[in-house]
RODO-2510 file (C-alpha; in nm, 4 decimals, decimal comma):
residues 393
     n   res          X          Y          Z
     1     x    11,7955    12,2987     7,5687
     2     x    11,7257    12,3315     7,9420
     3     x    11,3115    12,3173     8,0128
     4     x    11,2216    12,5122     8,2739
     5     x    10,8008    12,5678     8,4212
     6     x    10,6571    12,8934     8,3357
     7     x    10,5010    13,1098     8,5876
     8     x    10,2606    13,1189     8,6732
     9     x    10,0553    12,8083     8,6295
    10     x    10,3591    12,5774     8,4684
    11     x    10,1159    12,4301     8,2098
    12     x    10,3771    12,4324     7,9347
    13     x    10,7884    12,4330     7,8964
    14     x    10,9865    12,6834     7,7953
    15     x    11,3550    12,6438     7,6686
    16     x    11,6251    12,8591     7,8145
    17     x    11,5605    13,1484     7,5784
    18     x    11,1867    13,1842     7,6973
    19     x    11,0326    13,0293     7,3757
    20     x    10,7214    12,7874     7,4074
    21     x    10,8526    12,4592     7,4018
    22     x    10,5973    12,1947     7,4911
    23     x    10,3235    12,1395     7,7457
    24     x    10,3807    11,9751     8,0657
    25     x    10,2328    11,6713     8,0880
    26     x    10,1071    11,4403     8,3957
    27     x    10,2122    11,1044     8,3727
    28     x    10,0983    10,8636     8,6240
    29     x    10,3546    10,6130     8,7202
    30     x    10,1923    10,2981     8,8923
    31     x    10,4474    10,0448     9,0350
    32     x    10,3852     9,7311     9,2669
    33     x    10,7263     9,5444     9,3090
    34     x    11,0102     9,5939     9,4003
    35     x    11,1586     9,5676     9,0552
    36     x    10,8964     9,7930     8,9165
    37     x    11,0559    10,0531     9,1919
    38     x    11,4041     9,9882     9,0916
    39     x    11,3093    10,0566     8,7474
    40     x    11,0627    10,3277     8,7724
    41     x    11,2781    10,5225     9,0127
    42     x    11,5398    10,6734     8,7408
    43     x    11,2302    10,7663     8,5031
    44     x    11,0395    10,9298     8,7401
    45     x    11,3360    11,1413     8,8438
    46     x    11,3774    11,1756     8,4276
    47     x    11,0574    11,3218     8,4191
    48     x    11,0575    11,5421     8,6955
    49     x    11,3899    11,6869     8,5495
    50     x    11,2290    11,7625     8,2836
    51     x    10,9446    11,9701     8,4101
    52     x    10,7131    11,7092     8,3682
    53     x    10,4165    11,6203     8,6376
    54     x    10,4993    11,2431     8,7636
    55     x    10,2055    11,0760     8,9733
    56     x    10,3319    10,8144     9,1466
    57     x    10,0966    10,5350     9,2537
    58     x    10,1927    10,1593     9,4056
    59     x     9,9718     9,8913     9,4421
    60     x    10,2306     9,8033     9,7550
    61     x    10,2124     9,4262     9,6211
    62     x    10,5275     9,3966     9,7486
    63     x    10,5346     9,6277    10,0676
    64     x    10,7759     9,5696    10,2344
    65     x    10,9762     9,4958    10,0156
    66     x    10,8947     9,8124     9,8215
    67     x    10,9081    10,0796    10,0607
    68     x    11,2517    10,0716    10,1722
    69     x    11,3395    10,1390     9,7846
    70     x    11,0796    10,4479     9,7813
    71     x    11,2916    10,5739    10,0380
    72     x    11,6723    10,5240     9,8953
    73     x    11,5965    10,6434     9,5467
    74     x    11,3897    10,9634     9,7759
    75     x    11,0661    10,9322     9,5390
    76     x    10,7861    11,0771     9,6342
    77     x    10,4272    10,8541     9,6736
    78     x    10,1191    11,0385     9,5700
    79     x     9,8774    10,7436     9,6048
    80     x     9,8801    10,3919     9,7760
    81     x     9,5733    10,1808     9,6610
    82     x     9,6357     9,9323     9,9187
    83     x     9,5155     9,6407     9,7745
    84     x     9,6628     9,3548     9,8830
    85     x     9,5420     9,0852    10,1248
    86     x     9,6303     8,7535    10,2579
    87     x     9,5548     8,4785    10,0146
    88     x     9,4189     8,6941     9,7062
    89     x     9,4133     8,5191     9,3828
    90     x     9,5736     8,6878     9,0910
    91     x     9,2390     8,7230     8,9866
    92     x     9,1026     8,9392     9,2839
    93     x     9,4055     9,1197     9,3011
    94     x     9,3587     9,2078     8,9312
    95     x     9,0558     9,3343     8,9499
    96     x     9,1653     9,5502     9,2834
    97     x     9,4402     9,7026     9,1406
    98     x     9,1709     9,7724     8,8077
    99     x     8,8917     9,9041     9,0690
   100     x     9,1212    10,0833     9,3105
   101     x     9,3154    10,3007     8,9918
   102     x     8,9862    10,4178     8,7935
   103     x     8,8750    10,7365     9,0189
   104     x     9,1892    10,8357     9,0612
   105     x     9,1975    10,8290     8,6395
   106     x     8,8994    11,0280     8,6101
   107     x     9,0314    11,2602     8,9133
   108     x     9,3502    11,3260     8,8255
   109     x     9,3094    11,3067     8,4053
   110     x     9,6807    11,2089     8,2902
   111     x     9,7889    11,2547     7,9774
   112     x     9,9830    10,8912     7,9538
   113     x     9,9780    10,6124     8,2428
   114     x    10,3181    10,4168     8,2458
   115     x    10,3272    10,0600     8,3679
   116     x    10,6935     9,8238     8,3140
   117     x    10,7280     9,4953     8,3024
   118     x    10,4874     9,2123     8,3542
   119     x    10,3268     9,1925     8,6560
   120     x     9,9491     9,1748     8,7709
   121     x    10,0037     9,5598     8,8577
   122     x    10,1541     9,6410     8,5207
   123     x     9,8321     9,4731     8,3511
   124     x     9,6048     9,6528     8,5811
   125     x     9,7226     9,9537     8,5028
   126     x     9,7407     9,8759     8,1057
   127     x     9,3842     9,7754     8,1447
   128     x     9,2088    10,0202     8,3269
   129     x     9,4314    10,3008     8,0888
   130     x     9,2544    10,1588     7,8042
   131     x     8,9013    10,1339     7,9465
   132     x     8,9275    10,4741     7,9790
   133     x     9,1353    10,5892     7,6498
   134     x     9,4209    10,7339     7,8555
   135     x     9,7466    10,6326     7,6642
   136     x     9,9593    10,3461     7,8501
   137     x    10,3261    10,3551     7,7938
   138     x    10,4969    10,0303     7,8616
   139     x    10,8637    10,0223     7,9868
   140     x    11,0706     9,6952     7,9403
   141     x    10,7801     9,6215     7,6265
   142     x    10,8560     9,3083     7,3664
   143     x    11,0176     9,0137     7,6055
   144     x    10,8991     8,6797     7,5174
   145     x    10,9785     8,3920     7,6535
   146     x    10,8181     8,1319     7,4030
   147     x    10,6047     7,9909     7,6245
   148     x    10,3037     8,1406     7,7388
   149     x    10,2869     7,9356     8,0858
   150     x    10,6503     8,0507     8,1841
   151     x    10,7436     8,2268     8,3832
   152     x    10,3992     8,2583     8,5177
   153     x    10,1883     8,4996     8,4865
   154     x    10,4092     8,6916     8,3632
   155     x    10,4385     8,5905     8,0257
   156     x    10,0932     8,6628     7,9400
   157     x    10,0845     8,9960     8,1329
   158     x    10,3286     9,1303     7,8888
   159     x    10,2040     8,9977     7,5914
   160     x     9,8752     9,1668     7,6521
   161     x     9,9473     9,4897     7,7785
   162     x    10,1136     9,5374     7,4354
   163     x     9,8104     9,5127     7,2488
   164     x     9,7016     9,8205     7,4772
   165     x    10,0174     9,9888     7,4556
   166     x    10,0449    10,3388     7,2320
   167     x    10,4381    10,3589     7,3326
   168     x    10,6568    10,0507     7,3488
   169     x    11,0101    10,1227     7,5295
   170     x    11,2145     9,8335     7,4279
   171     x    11,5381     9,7283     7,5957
   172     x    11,6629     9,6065     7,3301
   173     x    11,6780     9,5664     6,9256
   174     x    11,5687     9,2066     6,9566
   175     x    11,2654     9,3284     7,1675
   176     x    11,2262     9,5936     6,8818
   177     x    11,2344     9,2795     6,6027
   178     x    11,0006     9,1014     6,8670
   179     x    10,7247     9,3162     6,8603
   180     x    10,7501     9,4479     6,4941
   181     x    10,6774     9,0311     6,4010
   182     x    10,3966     9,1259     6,6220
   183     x    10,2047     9,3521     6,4330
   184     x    10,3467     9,7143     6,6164
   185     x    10,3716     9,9902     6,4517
   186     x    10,7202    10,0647     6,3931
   187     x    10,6815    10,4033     6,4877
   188     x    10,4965    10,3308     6,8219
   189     x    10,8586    10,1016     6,9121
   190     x    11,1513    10,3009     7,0405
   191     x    11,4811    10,1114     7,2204
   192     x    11,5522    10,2725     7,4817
   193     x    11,8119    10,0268     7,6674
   194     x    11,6123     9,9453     8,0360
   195     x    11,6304    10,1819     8,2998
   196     x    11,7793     9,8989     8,5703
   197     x    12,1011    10,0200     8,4303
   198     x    12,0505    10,3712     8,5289
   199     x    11,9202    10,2650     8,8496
   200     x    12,2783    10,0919     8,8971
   201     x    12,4874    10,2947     8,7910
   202     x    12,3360    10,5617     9,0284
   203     x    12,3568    10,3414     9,3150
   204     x    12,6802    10,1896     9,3269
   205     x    12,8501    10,5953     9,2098
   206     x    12,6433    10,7099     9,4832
   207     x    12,5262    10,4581     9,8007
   208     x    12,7669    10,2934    10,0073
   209     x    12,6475     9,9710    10,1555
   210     x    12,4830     9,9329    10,4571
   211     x    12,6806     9,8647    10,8155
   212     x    12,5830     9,5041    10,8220
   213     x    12,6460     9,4482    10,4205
   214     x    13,0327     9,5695    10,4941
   215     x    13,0468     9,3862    10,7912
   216     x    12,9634     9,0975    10,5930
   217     x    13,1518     9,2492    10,2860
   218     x    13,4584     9,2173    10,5259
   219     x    13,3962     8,8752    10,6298
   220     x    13,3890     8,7295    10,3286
   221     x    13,7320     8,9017    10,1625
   222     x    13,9620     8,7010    10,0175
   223     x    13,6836     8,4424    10,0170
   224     x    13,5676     8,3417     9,6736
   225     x    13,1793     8,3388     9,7001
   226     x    12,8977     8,2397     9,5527
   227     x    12,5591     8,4850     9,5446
   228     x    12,2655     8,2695     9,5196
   229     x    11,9414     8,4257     9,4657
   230     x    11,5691     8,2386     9,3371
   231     x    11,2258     8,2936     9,3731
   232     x    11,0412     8,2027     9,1398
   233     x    10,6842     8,0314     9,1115
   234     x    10,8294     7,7791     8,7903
   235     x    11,0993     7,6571     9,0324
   236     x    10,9297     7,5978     9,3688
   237     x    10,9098     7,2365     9,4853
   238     x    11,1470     6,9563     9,3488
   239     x    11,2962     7,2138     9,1415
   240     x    11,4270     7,4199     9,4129
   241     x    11,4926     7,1647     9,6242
   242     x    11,7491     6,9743     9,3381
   243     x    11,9521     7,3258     9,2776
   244     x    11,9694     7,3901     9,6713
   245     x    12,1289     6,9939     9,7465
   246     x    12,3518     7,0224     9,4245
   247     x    12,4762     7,3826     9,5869
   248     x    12,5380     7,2745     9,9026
   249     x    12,6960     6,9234     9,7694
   250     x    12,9352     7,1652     9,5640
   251     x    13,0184     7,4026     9,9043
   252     x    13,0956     7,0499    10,0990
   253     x    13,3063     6,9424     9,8637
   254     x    13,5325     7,2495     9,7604
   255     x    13,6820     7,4110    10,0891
   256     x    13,7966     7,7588     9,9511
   257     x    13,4210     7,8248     9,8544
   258     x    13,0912     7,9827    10,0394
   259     x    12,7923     8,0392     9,9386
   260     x    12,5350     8,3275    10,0297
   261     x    12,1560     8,3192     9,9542
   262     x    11,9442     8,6217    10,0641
   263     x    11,6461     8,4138    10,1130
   264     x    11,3014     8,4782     9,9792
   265     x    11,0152     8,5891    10,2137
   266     x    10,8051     8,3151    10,0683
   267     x    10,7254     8,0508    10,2992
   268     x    10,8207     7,7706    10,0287
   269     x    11,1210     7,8980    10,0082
   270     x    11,2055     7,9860    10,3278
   271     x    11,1444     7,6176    10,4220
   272     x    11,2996     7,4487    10,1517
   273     x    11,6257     7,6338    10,2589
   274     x    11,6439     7,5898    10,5695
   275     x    11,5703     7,1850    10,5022
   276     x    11,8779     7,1746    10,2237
   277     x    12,1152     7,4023    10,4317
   278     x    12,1088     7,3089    10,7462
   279     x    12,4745     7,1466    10,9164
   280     x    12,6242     7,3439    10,6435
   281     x    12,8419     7,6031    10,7577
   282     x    12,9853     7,7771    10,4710
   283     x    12,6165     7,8635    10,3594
   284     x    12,4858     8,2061    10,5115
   285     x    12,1367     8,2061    10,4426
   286     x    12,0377     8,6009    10,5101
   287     x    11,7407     8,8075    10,4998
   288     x    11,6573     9,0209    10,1624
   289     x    11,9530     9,2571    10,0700
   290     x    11,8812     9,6171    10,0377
   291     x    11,8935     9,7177     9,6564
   292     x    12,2605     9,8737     9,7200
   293     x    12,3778     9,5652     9,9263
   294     x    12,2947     9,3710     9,6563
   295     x    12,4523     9,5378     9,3845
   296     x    12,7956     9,5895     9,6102
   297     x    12,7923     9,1980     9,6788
   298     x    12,7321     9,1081     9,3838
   299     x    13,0330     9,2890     9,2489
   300     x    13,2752     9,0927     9,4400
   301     x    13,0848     8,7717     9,3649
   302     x    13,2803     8,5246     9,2030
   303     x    12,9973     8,3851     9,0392
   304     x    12,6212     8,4418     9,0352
   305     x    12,3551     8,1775     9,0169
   306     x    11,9441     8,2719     9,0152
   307     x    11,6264     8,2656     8,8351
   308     x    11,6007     8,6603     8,8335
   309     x    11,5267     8,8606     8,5492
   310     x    11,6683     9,1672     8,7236
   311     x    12,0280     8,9775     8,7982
   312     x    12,0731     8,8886     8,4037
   313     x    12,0299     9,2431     8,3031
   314     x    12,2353     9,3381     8,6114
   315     x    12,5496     9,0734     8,5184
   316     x    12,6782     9,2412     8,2077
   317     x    12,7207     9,5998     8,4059
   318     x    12,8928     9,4004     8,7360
   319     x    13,0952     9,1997     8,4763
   320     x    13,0209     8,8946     8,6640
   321     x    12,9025     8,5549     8,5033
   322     x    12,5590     8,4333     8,5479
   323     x    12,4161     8,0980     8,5813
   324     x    12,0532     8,1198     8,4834
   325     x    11,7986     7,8421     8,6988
   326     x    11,5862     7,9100     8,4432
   327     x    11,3905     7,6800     8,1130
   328     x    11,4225     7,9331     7,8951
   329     x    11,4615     8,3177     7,9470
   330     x    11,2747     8,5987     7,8094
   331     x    11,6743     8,7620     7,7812
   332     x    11,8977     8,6349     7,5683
   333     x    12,1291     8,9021     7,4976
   334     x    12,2561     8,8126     7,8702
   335     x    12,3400     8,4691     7,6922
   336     x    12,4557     8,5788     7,4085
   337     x    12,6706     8,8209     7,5268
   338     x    12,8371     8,5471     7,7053
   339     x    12,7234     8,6869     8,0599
   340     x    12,4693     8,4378     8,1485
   341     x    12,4672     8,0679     8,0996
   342     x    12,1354     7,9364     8,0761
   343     x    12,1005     7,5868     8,2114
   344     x    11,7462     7,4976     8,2814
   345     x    11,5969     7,2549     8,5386
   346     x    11,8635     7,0093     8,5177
   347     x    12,0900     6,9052     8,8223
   348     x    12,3586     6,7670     8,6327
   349     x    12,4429     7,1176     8,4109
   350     x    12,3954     7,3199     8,7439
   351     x    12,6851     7,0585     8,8563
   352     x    12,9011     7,0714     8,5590
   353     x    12,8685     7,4903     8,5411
   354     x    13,0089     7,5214     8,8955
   355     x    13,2517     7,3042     8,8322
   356     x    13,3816     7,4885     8,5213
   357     x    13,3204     7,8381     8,6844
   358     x    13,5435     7,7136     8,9388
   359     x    13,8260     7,5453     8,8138
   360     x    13,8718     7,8217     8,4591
   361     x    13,8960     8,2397     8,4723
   362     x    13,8112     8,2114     8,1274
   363     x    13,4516     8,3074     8,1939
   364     x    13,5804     8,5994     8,3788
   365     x    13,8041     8,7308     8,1479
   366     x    13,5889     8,7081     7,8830
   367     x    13,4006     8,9417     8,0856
   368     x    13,6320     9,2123     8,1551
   369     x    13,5190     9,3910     7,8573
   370     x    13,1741     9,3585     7,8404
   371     x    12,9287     9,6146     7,7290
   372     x    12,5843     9,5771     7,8876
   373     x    12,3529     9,4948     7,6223
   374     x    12,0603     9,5901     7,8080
   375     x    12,1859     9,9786     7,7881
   376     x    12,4274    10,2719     7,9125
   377     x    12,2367    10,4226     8,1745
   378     x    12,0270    10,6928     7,9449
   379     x    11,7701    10,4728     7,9351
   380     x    11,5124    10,7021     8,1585
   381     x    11,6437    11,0208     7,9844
   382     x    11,5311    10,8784     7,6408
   383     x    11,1655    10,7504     7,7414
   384     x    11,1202    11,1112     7,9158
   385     x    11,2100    11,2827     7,5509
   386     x    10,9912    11,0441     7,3609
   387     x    10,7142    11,0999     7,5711
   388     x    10,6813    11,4438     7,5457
   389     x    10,6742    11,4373     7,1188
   390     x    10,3256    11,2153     7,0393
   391     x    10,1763    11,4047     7,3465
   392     x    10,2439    11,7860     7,2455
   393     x    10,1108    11,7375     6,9062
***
């Protein structure tokens, strides 16, 4: 069936034959990350597509980081809340993001508010939805790490936006099983795979990389590389500081290897890097890749090591294996799958991982075949359809 607006007002959908086939809702889409963007961005064209009224909003917590995405996936931003500032407390930014949202709430009147993920935005957004009994979708719902202090904050974020949830749009079965031991309705959990997938697929069918990514593409062929990429809060410190040295013992002491590491913004780990990686001249510490960069480099890595959630869902669809800097990990399928290899904060199995992604293709060819099980690249399409059914009733 192909939904079309009616004319003249386009309150409801019709299907191709001109029968009355729903009313057309406004959803308003609040993102703060960059992640959140990359994930958002295939849903929001979902909706659109299907006649649907998306309101996009951004906290901009990570401007510019953010805005560069807004602009390659061409979405459209209704409303900036601009509420960041230098040296804000989660707290204060919370409570921003909260005051900030609520007159556009009562302004605009959505039907739904959809938040994904975990971050201070998401739970803003949750929040304020629920103070005012406007139904909160929640993309990417039942991850769990097993420990409520990591990561940090996140763990907590997503644990209580789903008690203010109505829809939860799992990834994945085991997110399904996660929330059911939960309490969730069963009918209020639908697995949808995650919409990063569609947001990949799209880019690397569609973008080409940048003229500096292929100049560095080209510089580095026939080179096998590593793509290093970390960031997070849990690893700053000694942490970071133990991967970096045993990475740039591992580049001294193998000559047909390099390493690249799009460096973080933060000034922790800015410093830190340049500290460990200085006299080291297979190392190319870079600025932040642009999404598509990324994705093209890290198809011809040989091997990817980071603390990113994004980059474990990404692995399986690149078919390249994963070394996880990471405790524990909110998702296992990447592990189980055999994509990712999760090693914690331990010098000695970051060591012994490159070593045996080095000196065996068995990893690799294990990979060759892999299905992503983090979805297929429909994941937008379904949350779009399920959306529309609770909410035309």
């Amino acid at each position: 069936m192909i939904l079309l607006p009616t004319s003249p007002d386009a309150n409801h959908l019709v299907s191709a034959n001109g029968a009355p086939s729903g009313p057309r809702l406004r959803i308003l889409c609040l993102f703060g990350t960059r992640p959140e963007t990359i994930k958002f961005a295939p849903v929001i064209q979902a909706l659109e597509k299907a006649g649907h009224e998306s309101v996009n909003v951004t906290s901009a917590q990570h401007r510019d980081l953010l805005y560069p995405l807004v602009k390659l996936f061409n979405l459209r931003l209704d409303h900036d809340l601009a509420v960041m500032k230098p040296g804000q407390s989660l707290n204060h930014v919370l409570s921003r993001v909260v005051e900030a949202l609520d007159p556009l709430l009562v302004s605009l009147t959505p039907d739904a508010i959809l938040v994904q993920g975990d971050t201070t935005t998401a739970l803003a957004g949750a929040l304020a939805g629920w103070n005012r009994r406007i139904p909160v979708g929640h993309i990417e719902a039942g991850l769990r790490s097993g420990d409520a202090h990591s990561p940090y904050p996140e763990e907590m974020n997503r644990r209580v936006i789903s008690q203010m949830a109505t829809w939860h749009f799992a990834a994945t079965e085991r997110n399904r099983r996660t929330l059911l031991d939960e309490g969730v309705s069963a009918a209020a959990v639908h697995v949808t795979g995650n919409p990063i997938i569609d947001a990949l697929h799209w880019t690397l069918k569609n973008l080409e990389p940048s003229p500096e990514a292929g100049k560095l593409i080209g510089e580095l062929a026939g080179e096998r590389f590593i793509l290093l990429t970390t960031h997070r809060r849990e690893s700053f410190g000694q942490v970071m500081r133990s991967n970096l040295e045993v990475l740039r013992d591992f580049i001294h002491s193998h000559r047909n290897v390099s390493l690249v590491f799009p460096v973080h913004p933060n000034p922790e780990v800015k410093a830190v890097a340049a500290s460990v990686f200085q006299n080291s001249p297979r190392v190319r510490l870079i600025d932040p890749l642009p999404y598509q960069d990324f994705l093209h480099l890290a198809s011809r890595a040989h091997l990817l090591v980071s603390d990113s959630g994004g980059v474990q869902e990404e692995a399986p669809s690149l078919r390249r294996p994963l070394i996880v800097l990471r405790e524990n990990t909110e998702r296992p399928e990447a592990v189980d799958c055999g994509a990712a290899r999760l090693i914690g904060n331990n010098p000695e199995a970051l060591r012994a991982s490159l070593e045996n992604a080095w000196l065996s293709d068995a990893w690799h060819q294990q990979l060759s075949t892999l299905s992503n099980p983090y979805g297929d690249g429909r994941s937008a399409e379904r949350i779009a359809s399920i959306l529309a059914v609770p909410l035309a009733v």
